[in-house]
C-alpha positions as CSV (number, residue, x, y, z in Angstrom):
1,X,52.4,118.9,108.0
2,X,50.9,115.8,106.5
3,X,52.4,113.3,108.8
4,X,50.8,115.7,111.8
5,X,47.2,115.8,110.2
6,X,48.1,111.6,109.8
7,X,48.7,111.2,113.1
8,X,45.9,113.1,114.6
9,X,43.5,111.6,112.3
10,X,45.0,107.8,113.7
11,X,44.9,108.7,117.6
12,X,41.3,109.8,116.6
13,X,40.3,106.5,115.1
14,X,42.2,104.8,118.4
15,X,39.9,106.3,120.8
16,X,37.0,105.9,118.7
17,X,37.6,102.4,118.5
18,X,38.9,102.2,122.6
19,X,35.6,103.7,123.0
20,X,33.4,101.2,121.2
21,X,35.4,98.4,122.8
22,X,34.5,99.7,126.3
23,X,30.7,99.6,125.0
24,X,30.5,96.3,123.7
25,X,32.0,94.9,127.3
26,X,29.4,96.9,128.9
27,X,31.3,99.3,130.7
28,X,29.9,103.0,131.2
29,X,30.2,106.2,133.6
30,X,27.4,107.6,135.4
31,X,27.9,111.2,135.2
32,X,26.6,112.1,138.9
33,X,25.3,110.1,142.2
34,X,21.9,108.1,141.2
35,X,19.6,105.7,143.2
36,X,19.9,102.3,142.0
37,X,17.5,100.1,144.1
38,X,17.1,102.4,147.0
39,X,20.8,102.8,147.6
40,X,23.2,105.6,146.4
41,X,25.6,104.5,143.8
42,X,28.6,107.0,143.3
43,X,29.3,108.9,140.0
44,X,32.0,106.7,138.5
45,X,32.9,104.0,135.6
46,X,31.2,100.6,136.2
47,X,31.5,97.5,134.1
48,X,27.7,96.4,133.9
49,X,26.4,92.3,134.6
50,X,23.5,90.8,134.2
51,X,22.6,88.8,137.6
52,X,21.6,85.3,137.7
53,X,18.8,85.9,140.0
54,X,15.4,88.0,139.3
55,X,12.1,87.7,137.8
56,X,13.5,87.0,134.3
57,X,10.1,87.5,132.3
58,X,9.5,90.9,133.6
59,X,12.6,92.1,134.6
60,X,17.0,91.4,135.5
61,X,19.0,92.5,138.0
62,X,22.1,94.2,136.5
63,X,25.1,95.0,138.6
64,X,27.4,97.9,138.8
65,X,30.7,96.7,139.3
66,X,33.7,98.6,140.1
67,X,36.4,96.4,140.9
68,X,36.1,93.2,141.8
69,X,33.1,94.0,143.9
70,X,29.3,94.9,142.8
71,X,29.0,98.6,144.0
72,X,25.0,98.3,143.4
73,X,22.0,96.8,141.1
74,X,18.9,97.9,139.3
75,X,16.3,96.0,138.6
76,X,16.2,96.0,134.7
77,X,13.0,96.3,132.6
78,X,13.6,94.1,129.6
79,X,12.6,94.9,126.0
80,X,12.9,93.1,122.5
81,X,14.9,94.9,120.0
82,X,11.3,95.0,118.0
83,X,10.0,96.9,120.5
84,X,12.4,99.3,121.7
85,X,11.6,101.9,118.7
86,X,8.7,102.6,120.8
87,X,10.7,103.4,124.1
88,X,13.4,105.1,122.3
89,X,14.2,107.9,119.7
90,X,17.8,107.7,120.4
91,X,19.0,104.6,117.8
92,X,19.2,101.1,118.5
93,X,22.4,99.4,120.6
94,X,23.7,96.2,118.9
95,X,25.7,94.3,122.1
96,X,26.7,97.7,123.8
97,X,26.1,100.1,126.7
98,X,24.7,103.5,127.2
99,X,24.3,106.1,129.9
100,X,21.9,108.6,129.1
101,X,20.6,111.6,130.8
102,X,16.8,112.3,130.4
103,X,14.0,114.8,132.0
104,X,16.0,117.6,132.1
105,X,18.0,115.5,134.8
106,X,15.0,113.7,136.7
107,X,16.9,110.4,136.0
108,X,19.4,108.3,134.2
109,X,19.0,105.3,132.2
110,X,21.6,102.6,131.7
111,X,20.8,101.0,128.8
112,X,22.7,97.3,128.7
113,X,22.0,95.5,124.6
114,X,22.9,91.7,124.5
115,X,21.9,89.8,121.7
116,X,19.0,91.3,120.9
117,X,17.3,91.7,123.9
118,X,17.4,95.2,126.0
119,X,18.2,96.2,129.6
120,X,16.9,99.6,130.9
121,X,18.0,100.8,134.5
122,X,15.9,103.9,135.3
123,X,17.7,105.4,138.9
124,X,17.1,109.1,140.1
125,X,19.7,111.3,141.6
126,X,20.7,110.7,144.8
């Protein structure tokens, strides 16, 4: 019985930690269809990247990618960690990703964290 409970505690603590890992590369899953930049990007798991182009001061492009290829991009407003307890109640991200739902389902943000700086993509259903 105890080297059941063990082993379901352990494949647990795996996909907890599979889990983080896949945050802190920045990969995610939009739950349904969204716009991101006027184009409809499918529900699906994308690894996010920040572009090289874009208005760096005021906002980054981030890319969806699926693949090898860059299914879509949103362009990113970009926050300090000192100022994101004002945009969020949901907890700070230290080098991770996050999807989250918000409006009752008017939109989706894609929240990208790297070193200290934040990346939110605000897209509405498609």
């Amino acid at each position: 019985m105890n080297s059941g409970i063990s082993s379901f505690v352990a494949e647990v603590e795996r996909l907890r930690e599979e889990a983080a890992a896949r945050r802190a590369r920045g990969e995610i899953t939009i739950p349904s269809a969204v716009l991101a930049d006027g184009e409809e990007l499918a529900a699906g798991m994308y690894l996010l990247r920040l572009a090289d182009d874009g208005p760096e001061s005021m906002g980054r492009w981030v890319e969806f990618v699926s693949g090898d290829s860059v299914a879509g991009r949103g362009l990113a407003v970009v926050i300090s960690d000192d100022e994101m307890s004002e945009v969020s109640e949901s907890g700070m991200l230290r080098n991770e990703a996050r999807v989250e739902v918000l409006k009752e389902a008017d939109y989706v943000r894609v929240w990208l964290n790297r070193d200290g700086v934040n990346y939110l993509v605000h897209m509405p259903p498609a």
